[in-house]
Each structure stands twice: as C-alpha cells, then as structure tokens.
C-alpha positions as CSV (number, residue, x, y, z in Angstrom):
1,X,57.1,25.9,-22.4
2,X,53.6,25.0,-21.1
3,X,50.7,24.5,-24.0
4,X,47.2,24.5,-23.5
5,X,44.6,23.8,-26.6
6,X,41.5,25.8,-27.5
7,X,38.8,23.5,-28.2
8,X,39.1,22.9,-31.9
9,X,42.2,21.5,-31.3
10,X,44.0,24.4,-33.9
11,X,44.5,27.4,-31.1
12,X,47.1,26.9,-28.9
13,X,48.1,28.9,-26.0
14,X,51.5,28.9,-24.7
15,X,53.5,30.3,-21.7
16,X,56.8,30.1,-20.1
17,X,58.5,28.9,-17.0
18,X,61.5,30.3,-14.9
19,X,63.0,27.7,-16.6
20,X,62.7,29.1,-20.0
21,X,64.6,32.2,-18.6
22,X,63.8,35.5,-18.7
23,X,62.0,36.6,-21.9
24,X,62.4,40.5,-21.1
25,X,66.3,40.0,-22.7
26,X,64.8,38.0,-25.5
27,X,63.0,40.5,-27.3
28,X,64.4,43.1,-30.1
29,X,62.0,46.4,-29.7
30,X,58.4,44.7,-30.5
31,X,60.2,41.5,-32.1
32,X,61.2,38.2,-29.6
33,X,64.4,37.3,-31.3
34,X,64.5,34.5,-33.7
35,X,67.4,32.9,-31.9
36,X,66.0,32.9,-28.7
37,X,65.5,29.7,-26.9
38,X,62.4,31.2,-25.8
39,X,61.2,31.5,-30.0
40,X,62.8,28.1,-30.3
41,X,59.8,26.5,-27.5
42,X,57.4,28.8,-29.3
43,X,58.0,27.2,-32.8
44,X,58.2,23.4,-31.6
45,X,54.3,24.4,-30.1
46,X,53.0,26.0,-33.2
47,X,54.6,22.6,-35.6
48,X,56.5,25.9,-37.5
49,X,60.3,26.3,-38.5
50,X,59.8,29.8,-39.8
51,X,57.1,32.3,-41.4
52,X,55.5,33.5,-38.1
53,X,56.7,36.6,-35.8
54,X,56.1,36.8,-32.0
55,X,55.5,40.3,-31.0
56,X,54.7,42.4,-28.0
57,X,53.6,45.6,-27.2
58,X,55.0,48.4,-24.3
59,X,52.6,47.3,-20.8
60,X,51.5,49.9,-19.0
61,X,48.3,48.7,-16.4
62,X,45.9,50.2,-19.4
63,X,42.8,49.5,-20.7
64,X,44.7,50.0,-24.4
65,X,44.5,47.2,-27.4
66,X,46.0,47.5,-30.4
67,X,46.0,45.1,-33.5
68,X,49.2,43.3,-34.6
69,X,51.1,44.4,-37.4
70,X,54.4,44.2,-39.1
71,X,54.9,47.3,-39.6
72,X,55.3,48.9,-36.1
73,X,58.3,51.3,-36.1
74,X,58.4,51.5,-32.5
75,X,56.9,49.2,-29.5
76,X,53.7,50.5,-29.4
77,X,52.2,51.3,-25.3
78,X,49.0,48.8,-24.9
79,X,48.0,45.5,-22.3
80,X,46.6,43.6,-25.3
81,X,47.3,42.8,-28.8
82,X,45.0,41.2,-31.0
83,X,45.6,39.4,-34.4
84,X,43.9,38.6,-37.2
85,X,47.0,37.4,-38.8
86,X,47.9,33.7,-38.0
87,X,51.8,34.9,-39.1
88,X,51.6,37.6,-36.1
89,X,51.7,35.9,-32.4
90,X,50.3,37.9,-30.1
91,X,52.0,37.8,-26.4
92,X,52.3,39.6,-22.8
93,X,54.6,39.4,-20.5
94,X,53.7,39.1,-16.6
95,X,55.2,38.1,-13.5
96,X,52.3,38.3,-10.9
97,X,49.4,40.1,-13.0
98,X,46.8,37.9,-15.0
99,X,47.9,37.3,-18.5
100,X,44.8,35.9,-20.7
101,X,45.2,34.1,-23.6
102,X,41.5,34.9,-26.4
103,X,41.0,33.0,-29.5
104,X,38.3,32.6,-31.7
105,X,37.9,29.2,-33.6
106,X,35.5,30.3,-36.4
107,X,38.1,32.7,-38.1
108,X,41.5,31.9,-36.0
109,X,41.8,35.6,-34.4
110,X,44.2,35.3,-31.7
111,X,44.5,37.7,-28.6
112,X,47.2,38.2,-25.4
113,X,46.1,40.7,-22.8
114,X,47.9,41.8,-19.6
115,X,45.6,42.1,-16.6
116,X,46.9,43.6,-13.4
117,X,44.0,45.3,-10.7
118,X,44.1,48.5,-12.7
119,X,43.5,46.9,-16.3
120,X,40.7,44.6,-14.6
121,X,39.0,47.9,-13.9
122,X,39.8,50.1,-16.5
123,X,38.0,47.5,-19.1
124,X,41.5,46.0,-21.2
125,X,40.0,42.3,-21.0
126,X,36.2,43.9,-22.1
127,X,38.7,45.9,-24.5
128,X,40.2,42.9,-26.1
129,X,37.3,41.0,-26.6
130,X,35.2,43.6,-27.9
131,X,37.9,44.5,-30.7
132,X,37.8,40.6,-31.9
133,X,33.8,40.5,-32.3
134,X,33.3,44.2,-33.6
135,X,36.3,44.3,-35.5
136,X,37.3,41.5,-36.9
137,X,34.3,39.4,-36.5
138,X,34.6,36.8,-34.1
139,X,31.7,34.9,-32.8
140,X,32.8,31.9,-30.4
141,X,35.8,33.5,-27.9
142,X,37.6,30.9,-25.6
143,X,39.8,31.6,-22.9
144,X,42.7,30.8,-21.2
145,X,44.0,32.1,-17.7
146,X,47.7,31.8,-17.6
147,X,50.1,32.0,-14.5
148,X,49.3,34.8,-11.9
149,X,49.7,35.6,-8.3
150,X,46.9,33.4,-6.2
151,X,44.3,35.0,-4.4
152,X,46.4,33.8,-1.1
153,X,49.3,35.5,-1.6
154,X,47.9,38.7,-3.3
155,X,47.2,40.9,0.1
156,X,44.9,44.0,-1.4
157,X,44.0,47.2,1.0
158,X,43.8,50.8,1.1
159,X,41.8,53.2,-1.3
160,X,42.5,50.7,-4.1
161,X,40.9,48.0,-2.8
162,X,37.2,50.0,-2.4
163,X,38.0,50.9,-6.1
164,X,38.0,47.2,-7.2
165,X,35.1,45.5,-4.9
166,X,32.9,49.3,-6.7
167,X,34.0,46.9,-9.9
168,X,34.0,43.4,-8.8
169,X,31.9,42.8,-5.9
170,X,33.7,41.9,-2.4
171,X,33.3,38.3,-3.3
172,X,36.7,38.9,-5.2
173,X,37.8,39.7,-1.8
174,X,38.9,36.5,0.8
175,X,40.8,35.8,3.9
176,X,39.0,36.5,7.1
177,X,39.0,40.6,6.8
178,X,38.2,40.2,3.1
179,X,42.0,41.5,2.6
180,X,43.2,39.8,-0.2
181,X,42.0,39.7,-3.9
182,X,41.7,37.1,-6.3
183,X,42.2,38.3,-9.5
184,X,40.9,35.0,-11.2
185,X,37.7,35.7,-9.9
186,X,37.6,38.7,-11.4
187,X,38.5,37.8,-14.7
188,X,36.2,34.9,-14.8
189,X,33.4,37.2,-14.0
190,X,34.3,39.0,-17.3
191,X,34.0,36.3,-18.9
192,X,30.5,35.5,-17.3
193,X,29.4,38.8,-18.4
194,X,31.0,38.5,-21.8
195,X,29.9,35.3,-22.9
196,X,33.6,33.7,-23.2
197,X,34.2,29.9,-22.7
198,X,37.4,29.5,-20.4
199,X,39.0,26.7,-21.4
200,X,42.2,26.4,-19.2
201,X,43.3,28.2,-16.1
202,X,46.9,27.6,-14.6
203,X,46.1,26.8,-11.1
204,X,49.9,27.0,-9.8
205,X,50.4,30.8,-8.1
206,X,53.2,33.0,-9.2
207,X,54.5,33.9,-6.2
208,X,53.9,30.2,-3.9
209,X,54.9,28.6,-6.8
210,X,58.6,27.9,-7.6
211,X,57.8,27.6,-11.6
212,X,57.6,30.9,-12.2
213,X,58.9,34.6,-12.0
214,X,57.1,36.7,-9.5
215,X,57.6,40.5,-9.1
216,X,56.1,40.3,-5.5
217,X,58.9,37.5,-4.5
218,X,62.1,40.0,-5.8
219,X,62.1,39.2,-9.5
220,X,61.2,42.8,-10.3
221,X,62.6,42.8,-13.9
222,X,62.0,39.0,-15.2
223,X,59.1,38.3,-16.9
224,X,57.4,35.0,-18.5
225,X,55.6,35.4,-21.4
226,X,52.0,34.2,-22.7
227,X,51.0,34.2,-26.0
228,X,48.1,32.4,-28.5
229,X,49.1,31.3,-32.2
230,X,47.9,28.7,-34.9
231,X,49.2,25.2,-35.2
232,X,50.7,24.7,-38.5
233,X,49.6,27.7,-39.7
C-alpha cells in the first residue's frame, strides 16, 4: 500500500498495488471487508486497529457524487464519494482511469473520485469539489493524482476524441498526430481552474508499469483501489 501526505501532515492518501491483490473480491456490497489484507494495509496507514469503515460506491463513468454514510442499504451508483466523517473512508477503484484523492485540511473532509474521459467531461471532479466547499464547507482542497494510464499508452481517436479537446483543449492531446490523450493534463487543468493544490501525482503508468492492474493490458476485472482518510482519527 502506497501513502502520500496532504500538507498538514493529518490527510493521508492511500492506494494499492498488484501486489495487494485484487480489491474487487475484497469488498462486501459498499463495505471492504474487515479481514481483508487489503483493510489490513489500510489500517497500518491510518495508525487505526478499528472504529473506521472503508466504503465505495457502484462506478459508472458519471459525473455523480454522493456523501458517505453508514447507512447505505445498497451500493449506491456514483464516481465520487465525499466524507465529512473521519470514521467513513472514502475510495474508488480504477485500473487505467484517473482516480483523485481531495482533502480539505481546515475541517478534515475527505473525497475519492473516479475519472475516466467521460467523467473528466461530464464535470465528476468539478462535482466533487464543489460538494466539499458548498456543502460541507471546505476552504483549502489539496489533491492527489493516483495511478492511471500515461498519456503514452492511452491512444484516443474517433468522435470521442473531438468531444474531449471541445472540453480540454488539444494540448491534452500528444504524439505526432495529436492521437493520444493525457488524462493528467486534464485533471490538472481542473485543478487550475478550481483553485486546488495538487500535492502528489503517481508518475508510474498503469498499463507500462508492472505495479499495477491495467484494464487496457487484459486485467479487465481487477481493480486497485484509492482512497483518503485521517491519521489517528
């Protein structure tokens, strides 16, 4: 389990490696099971032994964010959770889209977002960050960029590609024919616009990379998993 800090030192962001298996089989409905090696690498991060649930929501390439509670019947559909409740751990699972990890240090809100082309357009990182400031308060949002497909590997035509420079620009686009897109770009620009520190970006690709899953290189039903929690909270 990989663990990058937030800048007071308190937020944590934390994501896993092929090596930490596949977290897909680790979770029971929106729960990841307490037995889990996975919730095991999760707990040493946060400095906890119990008191704390990681939870996830249904992903679906939407622009839908939803706040963490523990009292969800049923897996609710969304590409972001946020959390203003240091108990609730907020996480996405990915294996070649952008998973971000949002936290705000003035109140300890907590945020995990799943960002593949179609949530970048459709607004679910905008979404996410919107819902910590207007909702919950938040004032100072920092950012992490977890584990995602490189802008090397990620070839981008057709329709969908006009759809996303209308969005983005065509400087998200590189390679000699401007044919493939790099979805850090994109997010970073978001941030630009949004006025959101990145702290931390993992700069080894999904798919080039042997660290982690990637749906583009045949692992099309493992998944790691990003979230953002407390320390010692």
């Amino acid at each position: 389990m990989q663990v990058a800090y937030f800048s007071d030192g308190q937020g944590i962001c934390f994501y896993s490696e092929r090596t930490d298996g596949d977290t897909c089989s680790m979770y029971h409905g929106h729960k990841l099971s307490t037995e889990s090696a996975c919730h095991e690498g999760i707990a040493s991060c946060l400095g906890q032994s119990n008191g704390f649930e990681v939870i996830r929501v249904a992903q679906y390439h939407s622009n839908d964010v939803v706040e963490a509670s523990h009292f969800w019947n049923d897996v609710p559909q969304a590409d972001g959770i946020v959390s203003g409740d240091r108990s609730l751990v907020p996480t996405v699972m990915v294996a070649d889209c952008v998973p971000v990890g949002l936290y705000d240090k003035t109140k300890g809100i907590t945020a995990a977002v799943h960002a593949g082309w179609k949530g970048l357009v459709a607004g679910v990182i905008e979404n996410a960050i919107d819902f910590m400031t207007a909702q919950l308060g938040a004032s100072e949002v920092e950012a992490v960029i977890g584990p995602h497909i490189c802008a090397r590997c990620y070839e981008f035509i057709g329709p969908e590609s006009q759809i996303v420079a209308k969005s983005f620009g065509s400087e998200c686009f590189v390679g000699e024919d401007h044919s493939f897109l790099d979805l850090s770009a994109c997010v970073k620009k978001i941030f630009d616009t949004k006025g959101v520190s990145m702290i931390y970006e993992e700069k080894d690709c999904t798919l080039c990379s042997e660290r982690f899953f990637s749906y583009r290189g045949g692992d099309t039903t493992q998944r790691i998993i990003l979230g953002v929690g407390v320390v010692g909270e």
